[in-house]
BADRENTOR-145546 format. One line per 3 residues: for each residue x negated, y negated, z negated of C-alpha. Coordinates in nm, 4 decimals, always signed. Layout:
<atoms>
X/Y/Z ~ ...
</atoms>
This chain:
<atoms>
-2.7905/-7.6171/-3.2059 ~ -2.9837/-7.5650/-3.5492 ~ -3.1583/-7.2115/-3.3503
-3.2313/-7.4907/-3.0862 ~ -3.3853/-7.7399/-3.3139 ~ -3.5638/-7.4322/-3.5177
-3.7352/-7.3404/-3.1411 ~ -3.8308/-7.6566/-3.1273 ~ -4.0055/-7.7039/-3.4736
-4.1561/-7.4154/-3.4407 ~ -4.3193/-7.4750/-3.0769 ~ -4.6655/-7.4720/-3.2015
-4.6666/-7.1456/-3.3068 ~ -4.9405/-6.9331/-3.1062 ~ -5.2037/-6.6479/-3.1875
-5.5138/-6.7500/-3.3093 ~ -5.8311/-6.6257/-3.1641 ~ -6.0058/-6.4366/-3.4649
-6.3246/-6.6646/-3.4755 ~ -6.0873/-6.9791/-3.4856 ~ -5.8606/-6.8448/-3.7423
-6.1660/-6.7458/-3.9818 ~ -6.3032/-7.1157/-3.9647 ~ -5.9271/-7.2436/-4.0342
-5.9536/-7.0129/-4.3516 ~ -6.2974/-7.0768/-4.5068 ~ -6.2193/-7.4593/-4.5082
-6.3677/-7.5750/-4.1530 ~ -6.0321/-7.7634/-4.0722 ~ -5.8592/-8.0352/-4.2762
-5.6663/-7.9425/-4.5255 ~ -5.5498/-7.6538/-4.8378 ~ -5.5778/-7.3013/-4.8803
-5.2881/-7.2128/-5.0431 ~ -5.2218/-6.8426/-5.2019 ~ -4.8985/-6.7115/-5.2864
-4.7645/-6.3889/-5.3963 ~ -4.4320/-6.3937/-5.1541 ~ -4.5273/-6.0829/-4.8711
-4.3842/-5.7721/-4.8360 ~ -4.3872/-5.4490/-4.6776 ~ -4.0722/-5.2668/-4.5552
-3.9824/-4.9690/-4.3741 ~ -3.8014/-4.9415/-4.0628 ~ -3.6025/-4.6213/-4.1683
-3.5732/-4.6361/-4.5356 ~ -3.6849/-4.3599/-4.7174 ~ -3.8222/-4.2136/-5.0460
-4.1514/-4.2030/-4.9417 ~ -4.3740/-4.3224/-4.6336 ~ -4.4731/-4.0492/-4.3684
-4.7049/-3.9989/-4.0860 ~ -4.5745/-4.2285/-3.8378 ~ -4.3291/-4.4166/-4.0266
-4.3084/-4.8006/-3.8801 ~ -4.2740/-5.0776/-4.1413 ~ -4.2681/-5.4118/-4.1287
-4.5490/-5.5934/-4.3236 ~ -4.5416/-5.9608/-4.3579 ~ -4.4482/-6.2801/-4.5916
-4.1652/-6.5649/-4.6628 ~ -4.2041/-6.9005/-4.5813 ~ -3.9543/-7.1131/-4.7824
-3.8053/-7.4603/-4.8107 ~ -3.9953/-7.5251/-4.4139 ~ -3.9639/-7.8823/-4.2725
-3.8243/-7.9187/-3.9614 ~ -4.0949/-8.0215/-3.7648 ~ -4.3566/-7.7921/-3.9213
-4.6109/-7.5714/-3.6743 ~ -4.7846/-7.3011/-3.7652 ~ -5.0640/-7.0678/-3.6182
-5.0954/-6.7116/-3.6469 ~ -5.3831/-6.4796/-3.6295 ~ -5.4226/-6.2479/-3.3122
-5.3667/-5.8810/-3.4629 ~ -5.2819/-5.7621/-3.0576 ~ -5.6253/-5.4793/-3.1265
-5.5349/-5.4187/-3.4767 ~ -5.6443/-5.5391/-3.8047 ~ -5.9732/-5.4262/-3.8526
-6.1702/-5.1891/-3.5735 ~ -6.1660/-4.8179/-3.6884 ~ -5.8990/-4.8924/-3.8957
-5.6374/-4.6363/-3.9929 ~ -5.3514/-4.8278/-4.0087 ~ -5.2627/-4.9668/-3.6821
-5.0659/-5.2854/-3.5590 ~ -4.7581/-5.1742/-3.2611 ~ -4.5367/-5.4466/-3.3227
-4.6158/-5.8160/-3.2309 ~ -4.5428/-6.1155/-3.4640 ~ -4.2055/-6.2050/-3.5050
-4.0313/-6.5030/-3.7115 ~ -3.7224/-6.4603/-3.8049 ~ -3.4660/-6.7474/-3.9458
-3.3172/-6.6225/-4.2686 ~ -3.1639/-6.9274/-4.4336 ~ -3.1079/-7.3117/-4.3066
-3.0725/-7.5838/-4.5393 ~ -2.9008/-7.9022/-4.4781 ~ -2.6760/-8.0564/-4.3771
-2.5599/-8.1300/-3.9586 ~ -2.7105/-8.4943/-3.8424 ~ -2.9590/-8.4882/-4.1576
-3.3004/-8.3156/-4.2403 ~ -3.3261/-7.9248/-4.1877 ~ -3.5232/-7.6741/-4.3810
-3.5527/-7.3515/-4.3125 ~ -3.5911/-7.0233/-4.4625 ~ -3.8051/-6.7732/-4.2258
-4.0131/-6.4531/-4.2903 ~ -4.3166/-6.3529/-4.0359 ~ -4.4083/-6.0145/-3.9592
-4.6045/-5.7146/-3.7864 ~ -4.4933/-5.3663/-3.7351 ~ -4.7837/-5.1348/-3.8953
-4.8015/-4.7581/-3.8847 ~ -5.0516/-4.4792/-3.9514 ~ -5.1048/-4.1406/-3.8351
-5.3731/-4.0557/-4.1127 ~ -5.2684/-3.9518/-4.4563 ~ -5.4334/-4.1270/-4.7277
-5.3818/-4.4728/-4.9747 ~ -5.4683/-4.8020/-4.7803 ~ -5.5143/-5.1661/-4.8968
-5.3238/-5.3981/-4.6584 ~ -5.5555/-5.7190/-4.5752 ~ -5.4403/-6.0028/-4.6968
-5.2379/-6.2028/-4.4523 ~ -5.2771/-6.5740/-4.3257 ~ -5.1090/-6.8146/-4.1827
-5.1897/-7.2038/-4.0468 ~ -4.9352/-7.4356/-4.1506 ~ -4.9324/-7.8109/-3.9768
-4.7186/-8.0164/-4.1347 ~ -4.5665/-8.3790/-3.9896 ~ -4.7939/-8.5868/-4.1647
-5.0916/-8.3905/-3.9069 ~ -5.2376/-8.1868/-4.2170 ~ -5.3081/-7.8584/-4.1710
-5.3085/-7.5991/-4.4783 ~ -5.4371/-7.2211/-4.4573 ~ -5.1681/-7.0420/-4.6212
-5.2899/-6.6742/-4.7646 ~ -5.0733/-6.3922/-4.9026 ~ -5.1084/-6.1017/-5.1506
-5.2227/-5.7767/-4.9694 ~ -4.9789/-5.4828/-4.9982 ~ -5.0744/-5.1141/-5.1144
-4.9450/-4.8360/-4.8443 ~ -4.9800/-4.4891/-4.9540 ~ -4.9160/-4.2392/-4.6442
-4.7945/-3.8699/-4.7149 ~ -4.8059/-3.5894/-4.4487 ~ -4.5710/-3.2613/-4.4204
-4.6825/-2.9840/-4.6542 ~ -4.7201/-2.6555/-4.5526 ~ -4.7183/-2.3631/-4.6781
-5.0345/-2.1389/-4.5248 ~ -4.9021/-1.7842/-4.7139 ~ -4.5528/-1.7976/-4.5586
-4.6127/-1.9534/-4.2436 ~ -4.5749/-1.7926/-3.9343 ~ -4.6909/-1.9439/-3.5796
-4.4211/-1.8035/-3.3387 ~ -4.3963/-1.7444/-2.9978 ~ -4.2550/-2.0821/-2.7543
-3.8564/-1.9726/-2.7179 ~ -3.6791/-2.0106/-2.4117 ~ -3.3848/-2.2096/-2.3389
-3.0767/-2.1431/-2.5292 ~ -2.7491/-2.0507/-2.3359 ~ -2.4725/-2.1977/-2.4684
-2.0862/-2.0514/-2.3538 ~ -1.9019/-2.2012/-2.1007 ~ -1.6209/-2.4572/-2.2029
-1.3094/-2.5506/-2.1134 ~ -1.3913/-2.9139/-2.0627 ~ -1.6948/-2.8080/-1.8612
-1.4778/-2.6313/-1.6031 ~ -1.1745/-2.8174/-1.6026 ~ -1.3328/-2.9882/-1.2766
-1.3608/-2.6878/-1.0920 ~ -1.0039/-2.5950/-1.1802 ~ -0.9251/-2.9445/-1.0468
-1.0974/-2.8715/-0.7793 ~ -0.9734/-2.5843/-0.6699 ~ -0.5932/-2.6431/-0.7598
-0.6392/-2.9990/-0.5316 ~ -0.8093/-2.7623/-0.2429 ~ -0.4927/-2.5073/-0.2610
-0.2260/-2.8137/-0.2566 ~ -0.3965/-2.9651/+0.0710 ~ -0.3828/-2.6435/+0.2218
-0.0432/-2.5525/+0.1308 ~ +0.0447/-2.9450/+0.2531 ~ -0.1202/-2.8739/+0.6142
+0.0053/-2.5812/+0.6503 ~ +0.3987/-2.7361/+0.6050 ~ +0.2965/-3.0269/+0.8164
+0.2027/-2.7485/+1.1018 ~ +0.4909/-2.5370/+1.0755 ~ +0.7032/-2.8240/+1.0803
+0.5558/-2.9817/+1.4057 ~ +0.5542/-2.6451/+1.5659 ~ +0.9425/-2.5881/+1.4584
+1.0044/-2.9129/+1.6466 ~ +0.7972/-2.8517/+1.9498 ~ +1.0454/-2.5076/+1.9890
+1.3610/-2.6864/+1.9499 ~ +1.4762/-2.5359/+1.6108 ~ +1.7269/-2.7795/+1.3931
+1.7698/-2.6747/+1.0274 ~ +2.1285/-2.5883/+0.9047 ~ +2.2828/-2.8628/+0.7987
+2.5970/-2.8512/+0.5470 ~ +2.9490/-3.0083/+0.7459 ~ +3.0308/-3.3416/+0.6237
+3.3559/-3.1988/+0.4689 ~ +3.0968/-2.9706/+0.2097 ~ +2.9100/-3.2604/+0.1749
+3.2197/-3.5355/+0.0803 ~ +3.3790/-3.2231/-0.1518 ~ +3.0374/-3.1574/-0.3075
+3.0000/-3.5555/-0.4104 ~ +3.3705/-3.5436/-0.5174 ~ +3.3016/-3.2704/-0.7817
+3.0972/-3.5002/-0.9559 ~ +3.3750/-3.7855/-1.1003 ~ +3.6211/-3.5008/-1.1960
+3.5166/-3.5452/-1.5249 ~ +3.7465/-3.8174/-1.7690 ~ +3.4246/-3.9685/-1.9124
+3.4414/-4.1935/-1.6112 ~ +3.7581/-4.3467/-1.7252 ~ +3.6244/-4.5558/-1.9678
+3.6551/-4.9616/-1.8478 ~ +3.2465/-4.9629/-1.8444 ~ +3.2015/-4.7189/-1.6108
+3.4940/-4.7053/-1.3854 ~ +3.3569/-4.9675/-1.1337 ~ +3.0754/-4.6414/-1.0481
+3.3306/-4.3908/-1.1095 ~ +3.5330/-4.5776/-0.7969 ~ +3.2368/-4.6498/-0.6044
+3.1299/-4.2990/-0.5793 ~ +3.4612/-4.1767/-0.4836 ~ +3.4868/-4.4758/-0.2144
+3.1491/-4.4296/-0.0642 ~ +3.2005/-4.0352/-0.0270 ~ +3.5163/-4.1322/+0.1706
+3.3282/-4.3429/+0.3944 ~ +3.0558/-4.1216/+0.4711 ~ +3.3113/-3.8584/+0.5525
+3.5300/-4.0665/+0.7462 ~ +3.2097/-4.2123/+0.9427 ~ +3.0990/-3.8203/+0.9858
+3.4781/-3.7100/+1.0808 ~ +3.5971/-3.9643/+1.2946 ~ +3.2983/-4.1986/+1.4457
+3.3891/-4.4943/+1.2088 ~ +3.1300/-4.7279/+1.0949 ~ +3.2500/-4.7196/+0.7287
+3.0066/-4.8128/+0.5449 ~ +2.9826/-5.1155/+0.6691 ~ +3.3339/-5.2490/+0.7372
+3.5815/-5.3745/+0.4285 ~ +3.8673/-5.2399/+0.3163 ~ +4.1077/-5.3913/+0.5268
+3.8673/-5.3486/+0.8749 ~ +3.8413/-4.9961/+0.7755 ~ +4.2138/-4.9003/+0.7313
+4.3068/-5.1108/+1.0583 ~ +4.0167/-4.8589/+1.2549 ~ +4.1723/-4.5477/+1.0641
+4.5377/-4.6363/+1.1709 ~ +4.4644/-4.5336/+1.5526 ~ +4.3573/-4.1807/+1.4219
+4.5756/-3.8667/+1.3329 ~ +4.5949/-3.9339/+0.9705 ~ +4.9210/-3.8416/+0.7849
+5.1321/-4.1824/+0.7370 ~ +5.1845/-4.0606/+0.3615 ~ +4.8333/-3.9825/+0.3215
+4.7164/-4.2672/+0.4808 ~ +4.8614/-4.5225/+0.2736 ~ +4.7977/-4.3132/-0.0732
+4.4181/-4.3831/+0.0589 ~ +4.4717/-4.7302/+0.1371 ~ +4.6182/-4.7462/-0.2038
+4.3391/-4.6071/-0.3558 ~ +4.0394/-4.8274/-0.1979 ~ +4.2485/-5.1369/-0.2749
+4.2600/-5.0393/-0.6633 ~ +3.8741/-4.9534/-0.6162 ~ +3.8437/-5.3149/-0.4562
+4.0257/-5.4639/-0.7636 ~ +3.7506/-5.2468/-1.0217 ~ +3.4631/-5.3265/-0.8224
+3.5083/-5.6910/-0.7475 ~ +3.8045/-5.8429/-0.9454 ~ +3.7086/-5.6354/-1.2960
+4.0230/-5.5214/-1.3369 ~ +4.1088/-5.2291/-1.5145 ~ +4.2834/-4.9034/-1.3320
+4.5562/-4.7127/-1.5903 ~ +4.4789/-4.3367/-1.7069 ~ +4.7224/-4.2066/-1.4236
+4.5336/-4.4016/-1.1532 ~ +4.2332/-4.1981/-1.2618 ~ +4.4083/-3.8961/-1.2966
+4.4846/-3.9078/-0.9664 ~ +4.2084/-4.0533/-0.7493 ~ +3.9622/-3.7774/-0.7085
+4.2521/-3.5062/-0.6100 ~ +4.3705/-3.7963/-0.3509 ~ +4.0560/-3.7987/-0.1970
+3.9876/-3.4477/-0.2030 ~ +4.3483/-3.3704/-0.0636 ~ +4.2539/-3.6460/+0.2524
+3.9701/-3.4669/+0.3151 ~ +4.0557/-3.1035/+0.2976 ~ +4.3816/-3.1608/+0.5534
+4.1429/-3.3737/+0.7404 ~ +3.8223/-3.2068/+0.7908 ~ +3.7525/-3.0028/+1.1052
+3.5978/-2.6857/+1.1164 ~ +3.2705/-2.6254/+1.3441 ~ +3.3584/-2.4141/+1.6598
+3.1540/-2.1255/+1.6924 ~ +3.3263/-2.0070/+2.0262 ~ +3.2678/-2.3468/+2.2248
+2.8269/-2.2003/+2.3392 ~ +3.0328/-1.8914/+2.4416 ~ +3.3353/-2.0628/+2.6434
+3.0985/-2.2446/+2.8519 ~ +2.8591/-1.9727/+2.9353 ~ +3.1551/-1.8038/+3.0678
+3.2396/-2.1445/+3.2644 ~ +2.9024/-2.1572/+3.3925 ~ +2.9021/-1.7898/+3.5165
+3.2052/-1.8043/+3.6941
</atoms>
């Protein structure tokens, strides 16, 4: 709101044709001419000294302003003076430094006004003074005038005994880096992977278009193979024995599913003992299974706890069901019928 208000008092600021602003000056228009000592000149870059081409800023501070004052500028758009040396690049520009008051009451405000100024010409220069038209709110109009500031321009010395002129060089070659061909490498690891991909995805169709089946391990190997894994007593512990019986369980199932067409995975206990009974399982062995997958039940969905010997004895169980079990493929059987079919 108060950068609002500020664009507001400050609406009547324009640029002054020259002819206009000189008659403002010498007295022509109502009002004061008013000199004060508060400009400035500053550079851009900070430095010790000022040097061909240097920008500053050269200009003045307005304090204590009214809200509500205007002011006129003058038009320095070609320059100060023609043939000048020092030359104007940067247009007027008022900038709020401090605001007094207090929100809902009177504002004041703070503001300095400036050019940007260079020159490309060694030498000292006397900055013309600079002017400003003030209009207050009771419609007076004062010519406010500022102190000029000295500028004193240095060039680059050189030395004419040592100096050399040299030839124009050519471009300099810097060394590869890694960074710089790290996306080639990308590249060209990404182009190998795709073809190495393709390739797979041919020779697989094409083994499938001949008819050729990839070995696959008997489902004895594989139920034996998963059984290995619990034969360790870290599993005994209460916190882990529901998935030390759950692993044991589901190998059974998938073996019994593989072994004798029973959908075991998905039938309980009870559904799954009543299908195994019509099969050529050993009565003792089939109730030391039945025994098992009923304590597993109890682990897995009563939390009980099984005893030490319980462990102990429930991965050689299962490997002793499926070891006198398991069938063994019949190599002999593509033979036996090519004999049928030839006789």
């Amino acid at each position: 709101m108060i950068m609002r208000k500020l664009i507001v008092s400050l609406a009547l600021i324009a640029f002054m044709p020259s002819a206009l602003f000189s008659q403002a000056v010498s007295g022509g228009m109502k009002g004061m001419v008013i000199k004060s000592e508060d400009s400035f000149l500053q550079q851009l870059q900070p430095r010790d000294s000022v040097l061909i081409g240097d920008q500053l800023r050269y200009g003045f501070h307005l304090k204590d302003v009214q809200q509500g004052t205007g002011f006129m500028t003058a038009d320095f758009s070609k320059g100060f003076m023609p043939g000048d040396s020092v030359e104007v690049v940067g247009p007027w520009k008022a900038d709020t430094v401090k605001v007094h008051g207090k929100k809902g009451g009177p504002l004041s405000f703070d503001i300095d006004f400036s050019v940007v100024i260079t020159s490309f010409e060694e030498g000292n220069y006397d900055l013309i003074p600079l002017s400003i038209l003030r209009q207050t709110a009771l419609d007076r109009i004062d010519t406010l005038v500022f102190k000029s500031q000295p500028l004193e321009v240095f060039t680059i010395p050189v030395d004419t005994t040592t100096y050399v002129i040299h030839d124009i060089k050519g471009q300099i070659k810097y060394p590869l880096t890694f960074r710089e061909i790290l996306p080639y490498l990308v590249a060209i690891w990404a182009l190998a992977f795709l073809t190495v991909l393709i390739w797979a995805l041919i020779a697989s169709r094409r083994k499938k278009e001949t008819g050729a089946v990839a070995y696959k391990d008997p489902p004895y190997i594989v139920a034996l193979r998963k059984l290995e894994q619990y034969r360790d007593s870290k599993f005994w512990v209460p916190d882990k024995q529901k998935s030390f019986y759950s692993g044991i369980t589901d190998a059974l199932r998938e073996y019994i599913d593989s072994r004798y067409g029973i959908d075991a995975p998905e039938m309980t206990t009870a559904e799954l003992f009543d299908s195994l009974g019509h099969t050529d399982v050993p009565a003792d062995l089939f109730m030391e299974m039945k025994q098992l997958f009923e304590t597993a039940d109890l682990v897995k969905f009563a939390k009980a706890y099984a005893s030490d010997q319980e462990n102990a004895a429930a991965v050689p169980l299962a490997v002793r069901f499926v070891t006198s079990t398991y069938q063994a493929p019949s190599i002999s059987e593509p033979e036996e019928q090519n004999e049928g079919g030839a006789k």
